[in-house]
N, C-alpha and C positions, 0 to 999 in steps of 0.2 A: 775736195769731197769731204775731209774729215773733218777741215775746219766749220764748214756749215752746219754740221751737225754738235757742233760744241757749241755756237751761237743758239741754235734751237733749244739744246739744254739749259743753256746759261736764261735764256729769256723764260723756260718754265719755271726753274726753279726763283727767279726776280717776283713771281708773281706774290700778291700781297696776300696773304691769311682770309678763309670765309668770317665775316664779324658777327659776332655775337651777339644776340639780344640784348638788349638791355637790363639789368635785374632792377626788380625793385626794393628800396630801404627797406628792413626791417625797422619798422618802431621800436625805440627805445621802450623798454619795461618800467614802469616807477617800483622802487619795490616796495611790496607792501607792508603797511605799517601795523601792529598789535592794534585789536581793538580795542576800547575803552571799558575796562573790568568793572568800572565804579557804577555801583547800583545808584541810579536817580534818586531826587529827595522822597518824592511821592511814593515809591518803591519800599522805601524806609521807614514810611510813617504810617503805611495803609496797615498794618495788624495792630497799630499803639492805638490808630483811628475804631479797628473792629472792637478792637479791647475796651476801649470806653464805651462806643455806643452802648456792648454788651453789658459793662456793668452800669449804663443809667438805667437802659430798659431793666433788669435786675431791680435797680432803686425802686422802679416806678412801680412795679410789680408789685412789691415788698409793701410799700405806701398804699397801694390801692386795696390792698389784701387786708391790712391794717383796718383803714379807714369802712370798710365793709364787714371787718370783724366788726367793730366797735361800733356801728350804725346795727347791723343787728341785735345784738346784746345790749344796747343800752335804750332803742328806740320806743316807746309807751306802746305804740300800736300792735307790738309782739309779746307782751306784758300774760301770761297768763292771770288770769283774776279768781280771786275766790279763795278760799278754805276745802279742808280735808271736809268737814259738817255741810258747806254749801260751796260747788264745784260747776260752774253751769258752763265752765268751755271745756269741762274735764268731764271724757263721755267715758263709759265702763260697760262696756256690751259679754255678754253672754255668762252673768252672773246667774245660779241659783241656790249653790250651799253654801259657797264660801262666804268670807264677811266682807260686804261693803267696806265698813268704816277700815276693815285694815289694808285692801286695796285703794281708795283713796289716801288715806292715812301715807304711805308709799310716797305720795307726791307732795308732802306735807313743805319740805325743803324749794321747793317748784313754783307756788304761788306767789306772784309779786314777783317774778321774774321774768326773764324774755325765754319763751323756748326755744330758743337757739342755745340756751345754757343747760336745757336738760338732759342728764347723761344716760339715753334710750338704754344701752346694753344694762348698767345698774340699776337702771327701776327693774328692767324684766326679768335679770336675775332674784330680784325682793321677788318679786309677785310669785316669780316659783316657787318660793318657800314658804309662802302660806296655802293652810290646809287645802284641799278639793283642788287647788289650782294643777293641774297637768300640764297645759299648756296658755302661752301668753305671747302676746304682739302689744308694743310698745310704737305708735306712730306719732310726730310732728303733725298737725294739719294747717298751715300758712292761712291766716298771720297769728292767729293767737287760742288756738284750740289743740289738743292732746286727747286720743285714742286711743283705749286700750281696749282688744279684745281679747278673752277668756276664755280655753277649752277647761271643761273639769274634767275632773275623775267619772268612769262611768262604774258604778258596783254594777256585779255581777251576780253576787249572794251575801247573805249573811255568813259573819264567817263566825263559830263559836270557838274561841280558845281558851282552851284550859288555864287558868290559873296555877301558878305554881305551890303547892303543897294545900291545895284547894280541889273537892269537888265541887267546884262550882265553874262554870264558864261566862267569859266576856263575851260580848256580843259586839259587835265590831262589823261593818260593811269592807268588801274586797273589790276591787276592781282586777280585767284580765292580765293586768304586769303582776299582782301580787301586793299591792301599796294597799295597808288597814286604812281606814276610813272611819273619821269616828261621826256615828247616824247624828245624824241632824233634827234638830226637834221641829214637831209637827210633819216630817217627811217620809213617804208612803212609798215602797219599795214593792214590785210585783218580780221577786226573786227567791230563789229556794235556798234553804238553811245549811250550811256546808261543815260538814266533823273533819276535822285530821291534818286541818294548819296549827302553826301557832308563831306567836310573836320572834321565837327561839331561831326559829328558821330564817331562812336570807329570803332577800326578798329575790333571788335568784331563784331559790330553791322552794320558793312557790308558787314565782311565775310556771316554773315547769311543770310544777302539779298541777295548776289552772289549766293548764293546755289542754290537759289529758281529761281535764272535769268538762271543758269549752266543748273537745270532738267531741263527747259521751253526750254531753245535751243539744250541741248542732243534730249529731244523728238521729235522735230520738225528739227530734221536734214536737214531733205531732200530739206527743202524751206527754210532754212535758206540764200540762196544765195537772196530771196526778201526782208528779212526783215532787215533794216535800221536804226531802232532804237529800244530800250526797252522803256517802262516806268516804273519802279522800288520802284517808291513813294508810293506805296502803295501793300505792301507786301502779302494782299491776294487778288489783283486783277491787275496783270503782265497787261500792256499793250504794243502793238508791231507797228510797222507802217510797213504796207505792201504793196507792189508793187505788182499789178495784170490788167495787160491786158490796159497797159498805166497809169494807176492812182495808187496815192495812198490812201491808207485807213488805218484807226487808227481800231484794232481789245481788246478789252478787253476780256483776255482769265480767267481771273479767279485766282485760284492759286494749278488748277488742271487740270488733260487730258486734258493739253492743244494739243498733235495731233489730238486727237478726234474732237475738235471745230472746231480746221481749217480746218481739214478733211471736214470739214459738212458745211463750206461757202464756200472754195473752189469749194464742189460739186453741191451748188445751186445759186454761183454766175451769170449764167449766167441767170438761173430765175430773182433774184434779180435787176440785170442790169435794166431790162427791166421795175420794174414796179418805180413807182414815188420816193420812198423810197430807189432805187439804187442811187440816186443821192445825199446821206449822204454819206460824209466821214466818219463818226463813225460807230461803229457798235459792239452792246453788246452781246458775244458768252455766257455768263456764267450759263445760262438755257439749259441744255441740247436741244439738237434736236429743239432749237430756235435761229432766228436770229433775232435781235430788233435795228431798223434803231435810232440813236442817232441826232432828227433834231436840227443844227445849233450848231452841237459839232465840233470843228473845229478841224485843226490837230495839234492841239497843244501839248507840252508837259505837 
């Protein structure tokens, strides 16, 4: 009985192992190798290659610029023709006091040239500093003409300035900046006579008083055609010489509403006439809704 039972054991434990799958190889790895750090040729030469193109186009440029300077400035067809005396591509618009011959004259250097060679900003500078001229425009007109248009001075009044260590006064036109004017022969002026500038003063300093003579005759438009003179000298009290009903009369308007004033002796002038103190030439508007007879004020400036 016991031995049967060691045979049993002895034949399980004889038995051969469960077998295993089969595995499969791993593949061999190659190892990998550095890659190749060195920049290609073309890599190397493409910025030497941008580098030229960039400096032929540069040439070409240079060259072309060149060759189109020198075809303008040298070509017959761009030639301005003519003299300062006789100018017929050289136009000059909006002349009336100043002098022809010294705005022509201006482009004296210019004739027999190309204007491509005319130097616009230095003629226009010239032209402002001759007389009347205020304003100036200096244009090229393609292919062989030149423009110049002309603003002048505009006067505003005659202006009289005293001479120094003289009674006697200059006569002199003024425009609204202040700039004298010297009148122009044969030329007709429908402007009223102005006391109380003079040469002395800046020209700052009487554009400022202008301002104040400009309000005083804007306001008083409408009777502007009687008044004859300003008086200016004294900047906050404007005085006018006024024509009314055969005489005239010196009015001190102040250096404010002035229509209101004259408004207000115009409309009691003929009150005034009548009583003893209508027979001053002077007369002080500068107190509202007052008229103050000035005795033995004469009409002076």
């Amino acid at each position: 009985m016991a031995r049967r039972q060691t045979a049993q054991l002895d034949l399980e434990l004889a038995e051969d192992p469960p077998m295993e799958p089969p595995q499969t190889p791993t593949p061999l790895r190659r190892p990998r190798g550095k890659p190749d750090s060195r920049p290609r040729w073309s890599d190397r030469a493409r910025p030497w290659l941008l580098a030229g193109l960039a400096v032929l186009l540069a040439l070409g440029a240079i060259a072309a610029v060149y060759r189109l300077d020198l075809f303008l400035a040298s070509n017959s067809r761009f030639i301005l023709s003519g003299s300062p005396d006789a100018h017929p591509n050289l136009s000059i618009q909006g002349l009336q006091h100043a002098s022809p011959a010294q705005v022509a004259g201006g482009f004296a250097p210019d004739f027999g040239r190309s204007i491509y060679l005319l130097p616009v900003a230095e003629r226009r500078r010239a032209l402002l500093g001759i007389h009347w001229v205020r304003e100036a425009v200096v244009s090229r007109r393609w292919p062989n003409r030149v423009e110049v248009r002309i603003a002048e001075h505009v006067p505003v009044a005659f202006a009289m300035l005293p001479l120094p260590g003289a009674a006697y006064y200059e006569v002199a036109l003024i425009d609204e900046d202040g700039v004298i004017l010297e009148p122009p022969p044969r030329a007709r002026f429908d402007v009223p006579v102005l006391y109380g500038l003079s040469r002395a003063q800046s020209v700052a300093g009487r554009r400022d008083r202008l301002r104040e003579v400009l309000e005083m005759i804007r306001q008083v438009r409408a009777y502007s055609g009687q008044i004859s003179e300003i008086n200016a000298a004294d900047p906050d009290n404007l005085g006018i010489t006024y024509s009314i009903q055969g005489r005239v009369v010196r009015l001190m308007l102040g250096n404010q509403d002035y229509l209101p004033r004259l408004q207000y002796f115009l409309d009691h002038y003929a009150e005034i006439s009548r009583l003893p103190a209508g027979a001053a030439h002077a007369f002080d508007l500068r107190l509202d809704h007052r008229i103050i007879a000035l005795e033995g004020a004469s009409n002076g400036k």
